[in-house]
C-alpha positions as CSV (number, residue, x, y, z in Angstrom):
1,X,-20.7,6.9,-8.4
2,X,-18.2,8.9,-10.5
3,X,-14.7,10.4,-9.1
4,X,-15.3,8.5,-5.7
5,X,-11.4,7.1,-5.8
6,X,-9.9,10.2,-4.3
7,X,-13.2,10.4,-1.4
8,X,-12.4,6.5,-0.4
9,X,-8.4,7.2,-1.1
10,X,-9.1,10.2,1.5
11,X,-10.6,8.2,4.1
12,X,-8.3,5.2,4.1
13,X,-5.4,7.7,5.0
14,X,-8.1,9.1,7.6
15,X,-8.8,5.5,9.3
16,X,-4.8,5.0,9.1
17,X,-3.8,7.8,11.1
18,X,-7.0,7.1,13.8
19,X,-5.2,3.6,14.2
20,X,-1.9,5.3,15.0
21,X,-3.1,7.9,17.2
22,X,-5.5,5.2,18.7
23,X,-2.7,2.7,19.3
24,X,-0.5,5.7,20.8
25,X,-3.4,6.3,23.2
26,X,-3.4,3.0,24.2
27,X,0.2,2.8,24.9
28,X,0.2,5.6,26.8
29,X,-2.6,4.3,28.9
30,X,-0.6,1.7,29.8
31,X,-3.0,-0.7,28.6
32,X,-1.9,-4.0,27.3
33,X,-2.6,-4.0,23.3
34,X,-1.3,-5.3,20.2
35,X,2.3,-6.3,22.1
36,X,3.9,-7.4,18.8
37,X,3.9,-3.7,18.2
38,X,6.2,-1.2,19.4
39,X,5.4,2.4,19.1
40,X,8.4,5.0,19.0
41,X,8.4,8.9,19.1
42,X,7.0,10.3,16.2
43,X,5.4,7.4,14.3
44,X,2.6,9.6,14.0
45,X,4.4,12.0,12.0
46,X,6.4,9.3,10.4
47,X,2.7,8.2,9.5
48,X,2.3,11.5,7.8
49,X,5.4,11.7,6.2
50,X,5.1,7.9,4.0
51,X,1.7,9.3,3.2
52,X,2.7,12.4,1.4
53,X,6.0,10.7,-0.5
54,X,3.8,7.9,-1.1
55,X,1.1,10.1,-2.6
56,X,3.8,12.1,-4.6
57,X,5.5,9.3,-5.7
58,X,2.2,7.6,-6.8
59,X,1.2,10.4,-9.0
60,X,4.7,11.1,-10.3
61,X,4.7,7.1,-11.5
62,X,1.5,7.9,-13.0
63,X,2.8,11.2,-14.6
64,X,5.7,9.9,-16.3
65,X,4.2,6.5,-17.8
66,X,1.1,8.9,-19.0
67,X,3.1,12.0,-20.0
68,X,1.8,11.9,-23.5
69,X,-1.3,13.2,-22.1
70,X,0.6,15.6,-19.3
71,X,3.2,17.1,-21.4
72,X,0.4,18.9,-23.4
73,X,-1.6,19.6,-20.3
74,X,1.0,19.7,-17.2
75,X,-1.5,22.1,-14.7
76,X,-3.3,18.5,-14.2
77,X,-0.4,17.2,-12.6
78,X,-1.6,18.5,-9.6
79,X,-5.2,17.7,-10.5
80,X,-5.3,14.6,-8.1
81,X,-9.3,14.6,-7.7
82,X,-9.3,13.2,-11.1
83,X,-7.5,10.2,-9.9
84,X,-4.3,8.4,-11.5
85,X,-1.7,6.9,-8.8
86,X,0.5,4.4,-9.1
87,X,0.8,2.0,-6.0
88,X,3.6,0.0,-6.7
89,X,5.9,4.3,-6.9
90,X,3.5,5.8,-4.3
91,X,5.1,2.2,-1.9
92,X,8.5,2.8,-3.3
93,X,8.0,6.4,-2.3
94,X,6.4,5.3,1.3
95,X,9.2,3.5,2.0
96,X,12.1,6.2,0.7
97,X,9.9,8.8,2.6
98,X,9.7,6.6,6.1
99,X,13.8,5.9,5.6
100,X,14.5,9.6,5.4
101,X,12.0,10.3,8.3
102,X,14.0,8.0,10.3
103,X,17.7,8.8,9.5
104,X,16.8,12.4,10.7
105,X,15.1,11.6,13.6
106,X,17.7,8.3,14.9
107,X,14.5,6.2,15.4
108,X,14.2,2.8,13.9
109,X,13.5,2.3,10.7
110,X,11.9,-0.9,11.2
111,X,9.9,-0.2,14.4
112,X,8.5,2.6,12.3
113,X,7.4,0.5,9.3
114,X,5.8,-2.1,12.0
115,X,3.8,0.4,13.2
116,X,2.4,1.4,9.7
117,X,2.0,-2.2,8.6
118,X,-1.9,-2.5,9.1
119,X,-1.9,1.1,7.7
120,X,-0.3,-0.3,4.3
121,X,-3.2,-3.0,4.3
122,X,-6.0,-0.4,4.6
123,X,-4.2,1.7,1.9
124,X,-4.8,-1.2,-0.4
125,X,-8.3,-1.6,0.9
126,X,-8.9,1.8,0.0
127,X,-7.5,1.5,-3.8
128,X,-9.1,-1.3,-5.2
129,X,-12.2,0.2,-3.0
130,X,-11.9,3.4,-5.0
131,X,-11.4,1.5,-8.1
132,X,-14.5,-1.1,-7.5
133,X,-16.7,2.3,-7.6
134,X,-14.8,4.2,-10.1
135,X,-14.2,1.5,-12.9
136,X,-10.4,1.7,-12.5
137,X,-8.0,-1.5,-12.6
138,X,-11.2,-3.5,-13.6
139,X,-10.4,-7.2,-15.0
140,X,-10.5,-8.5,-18.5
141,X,-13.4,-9.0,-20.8
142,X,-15.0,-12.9,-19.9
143,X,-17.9,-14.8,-21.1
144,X,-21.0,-14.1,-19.2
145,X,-21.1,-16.1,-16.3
146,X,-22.0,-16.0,-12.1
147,X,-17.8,-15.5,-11.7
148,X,-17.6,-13.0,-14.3
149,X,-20.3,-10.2,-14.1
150,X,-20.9,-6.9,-16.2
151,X,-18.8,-4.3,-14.5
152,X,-17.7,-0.8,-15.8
153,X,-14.8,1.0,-17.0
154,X,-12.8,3.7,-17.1
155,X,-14.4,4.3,-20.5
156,X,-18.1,4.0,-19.7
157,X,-18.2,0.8,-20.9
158,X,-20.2,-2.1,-19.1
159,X,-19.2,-5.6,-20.2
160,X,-18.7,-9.1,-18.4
161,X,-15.0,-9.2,-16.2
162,X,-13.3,-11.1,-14.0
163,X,-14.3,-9.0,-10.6
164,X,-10.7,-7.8,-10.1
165,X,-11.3,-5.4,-7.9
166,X,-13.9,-6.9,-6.0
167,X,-11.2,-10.1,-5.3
168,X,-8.7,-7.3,-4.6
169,X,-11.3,-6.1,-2.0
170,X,-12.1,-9.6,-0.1
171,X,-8.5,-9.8,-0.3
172,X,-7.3,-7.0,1.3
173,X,-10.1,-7.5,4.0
174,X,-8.9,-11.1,4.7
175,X,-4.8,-9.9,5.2
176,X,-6.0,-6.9,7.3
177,X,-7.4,-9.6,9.3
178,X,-4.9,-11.9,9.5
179,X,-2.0,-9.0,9.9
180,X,-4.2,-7.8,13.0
181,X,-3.9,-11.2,14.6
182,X,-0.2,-11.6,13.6
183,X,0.4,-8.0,15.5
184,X,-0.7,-9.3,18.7
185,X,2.3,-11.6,18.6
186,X,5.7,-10.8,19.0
187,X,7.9,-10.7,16.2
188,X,11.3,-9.6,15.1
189,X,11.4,-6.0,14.2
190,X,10.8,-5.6,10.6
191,X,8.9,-8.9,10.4
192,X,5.1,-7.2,10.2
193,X,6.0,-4.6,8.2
194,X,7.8,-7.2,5.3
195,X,4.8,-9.2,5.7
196,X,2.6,-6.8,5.3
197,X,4.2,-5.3,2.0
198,X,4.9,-9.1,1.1
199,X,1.0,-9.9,1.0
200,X,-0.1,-6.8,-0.8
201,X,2.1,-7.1,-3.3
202,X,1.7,-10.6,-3.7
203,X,-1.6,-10.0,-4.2
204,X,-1.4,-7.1,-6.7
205,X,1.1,-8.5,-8.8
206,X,-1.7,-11.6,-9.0
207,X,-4.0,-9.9,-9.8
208,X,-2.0,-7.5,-12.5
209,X,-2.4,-10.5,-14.8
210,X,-6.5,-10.4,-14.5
211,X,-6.1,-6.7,-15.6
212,X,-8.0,-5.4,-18.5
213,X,-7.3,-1.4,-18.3
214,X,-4.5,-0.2,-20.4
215,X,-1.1,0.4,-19.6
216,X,2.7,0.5,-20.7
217,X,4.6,-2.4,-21.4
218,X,8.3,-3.9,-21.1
219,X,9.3,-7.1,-22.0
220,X,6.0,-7.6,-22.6
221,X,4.9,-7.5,-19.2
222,X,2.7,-4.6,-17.6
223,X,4.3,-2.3,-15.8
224,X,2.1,-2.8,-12.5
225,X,3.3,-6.3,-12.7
226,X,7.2,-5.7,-13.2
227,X,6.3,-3.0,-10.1
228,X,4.1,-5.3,-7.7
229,X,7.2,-8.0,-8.6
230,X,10.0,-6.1,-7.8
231,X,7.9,-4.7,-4.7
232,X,7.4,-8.6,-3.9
233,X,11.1,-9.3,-4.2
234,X,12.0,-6.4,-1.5
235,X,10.2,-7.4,1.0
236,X,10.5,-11.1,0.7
237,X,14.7,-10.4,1.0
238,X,14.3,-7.9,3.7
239,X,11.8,-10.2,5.7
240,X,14.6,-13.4,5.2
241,X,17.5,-10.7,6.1
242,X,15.7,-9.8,9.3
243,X,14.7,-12.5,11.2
244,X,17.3,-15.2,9.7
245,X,20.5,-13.7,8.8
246,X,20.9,-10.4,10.9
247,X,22.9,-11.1,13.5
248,X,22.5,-7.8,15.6
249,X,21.0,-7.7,19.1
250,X,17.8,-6.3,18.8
251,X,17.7,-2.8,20.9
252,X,15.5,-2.4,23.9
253,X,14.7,1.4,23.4
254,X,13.1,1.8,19.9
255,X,14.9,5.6,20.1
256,X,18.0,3.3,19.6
257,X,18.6,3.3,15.3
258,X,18.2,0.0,14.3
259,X,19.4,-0.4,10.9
C-alpha cells in the first residue's frame, strides 16, 4: 500500500491525544487509574505542542541531511505526505518543544513528559508501522531464509531482509505493554518518561545497525545510530539524575515547576 506512512503517522498522533484526553476524563472522574501518573493543567495542549516541534523537527533533520535533493526543489519541504522524518530530531524537537511549553506555563517539566510517555511509545509504533507498509527503514539484504523474508523498498525492490521493521513493531508493542504496567506504579517524577525515551531509543539505535536504506555517514557510523545513541545517553543520565542524585523534595501540586 503506497504513501500509507503519513495515514498510520496520522493516527498514532490521533490515538495519543484520545489517551490524554481519556486519562484527563478519568482523573476528573475521580476514578482511580494509572496512579503512577500525574496529570497537570494543560498536558493536553503540552501534548499538542511536542507533536508539532517534534514533527518540525523531524522533517527539518530530514531536510538538512537530504538537501541535495531540497535545495533544487525546496516547495517539497512542506510536502510531508510524501514522507521523510527523522525520529531521533523530531524527539530532540519533542523534548525542546515540551521544555518551552513548560517554562511558560510554570508546570513541571517532568510531570508533563510522564504524561506523554506511553504517547512516545505509540509514536514509535506508528513509524516502523508506516515504514513496514511503505518500505522505509527496511533491514539489509540476507540469504533467503524463514528469519529473513522478501520485503520491499523504498526503491521498488523486493529481496530477502532481516524484518527490521517488523522486530521494530513487536517491539514497540511489547514496551507499550510493559510501560502501561510500569504507569500503574508509582514512580519518581521523570522516571516513565526516561524510561520510555530510554527503551525506544535503545531499541532504534539496535536496530539502526540491521538497516539497509541509505543514509549519511560520520565516523563511519549512520547518522540514525549516532542520533538513537546520543538520544539513549540523555535519557539514561536524566533517569540516574532523577531518582538517585536529585536531592529536591518532590512537590505535591504538579502547578509547582519542578526542574
Amino acid at each position: 500500500m503506497p504513501n500509507t506512512f503519513p495515514v498510520i503517522f496520522a493516527l498514532g498522533a490521533l490515538i495519543s491525544l484520545l489517551w490524554l484526553s481519556a486519562l484527563s476524563s478519568t482523573q476528573r472522574e475521580g476514578s482511580k487509574s494509572l496512579p503512577g501518573l500525574i496529570l497537570t493543567p494543560g498536558h493536553i495542549d503540552a501534548g499538542v505542542v511536542a507533536l508539532l516541534t517534534g514533527l518540525a523537527g523531524a522533517r527539518a533533520g530530514f531536510v538538512i541531511t537530504h538537501w541535495g535533493y531540497y535545495a533544487t526543489r525546496p516547495i517539497e519541504v512542506l510536502w510531508l505526505w510524501q514522507g521523510g522524518l527523522s525520529w531521533a530530531s523530531g524527539a530532540i524537537g519533542a523534548v525542546l518543544g515540551l521544555g518551552a511549553f513548560a517554562v511558560l506555563t510554570r508546570v513541571s517539566f517532568w510531570h508533563l513528559a510522564d504524561a506523554l510517555s506511553l504517547p512516545v511509545v505509540v509514536m514509535s509504533l506508528a513509524f516502523w508501522t508506516g515504514c513496514l507498509f511503505d518500505g522505509c527503514a527496511y533491514g539489509r539484504k540476507m540469504e533467503a531464509g524463514f528469519w529473513t523474508p522478501a520485503a520491499i523498498d523504498m526503491f521498488g525492490e523486493r529481496l530477502p531482509r532481516w524484518p527490521t521493521q517488523t522486530v521494530g513493531v513487536v517491539y514497540s508493542l511489547a514496551i507499550l505493554g510493559v510501560l502501561y504496567w510500569l504507569s500503574e506504579r508509582k514512580l519518581f517524577s521523570g522516571t516513565m518518561f526516561c524510561l520510555s525515551l530510554s527503551l525506544v531509543s535503545g531499541g532504534a539505535l539496535a536496530l539502526s545497525f540491521t538497516r539497509g536504506d541509505p543514509v549519511l555517514t560520520l565516523i563511519d557510523l549512520r547518522l540514525d545510530t549516532l542520533g538513537a545513541a546520543s538520544i539513549l545517553l540523555f535519557s539514561l543520565v536524566s533517569l540516574i539524575v532523577r531518582n538517585y542524585l536529585g536531592h529536591a523534595k518532590q512537590p505535591s501540586d504538579p502547578r509547582q515547576l519542578d526542574v
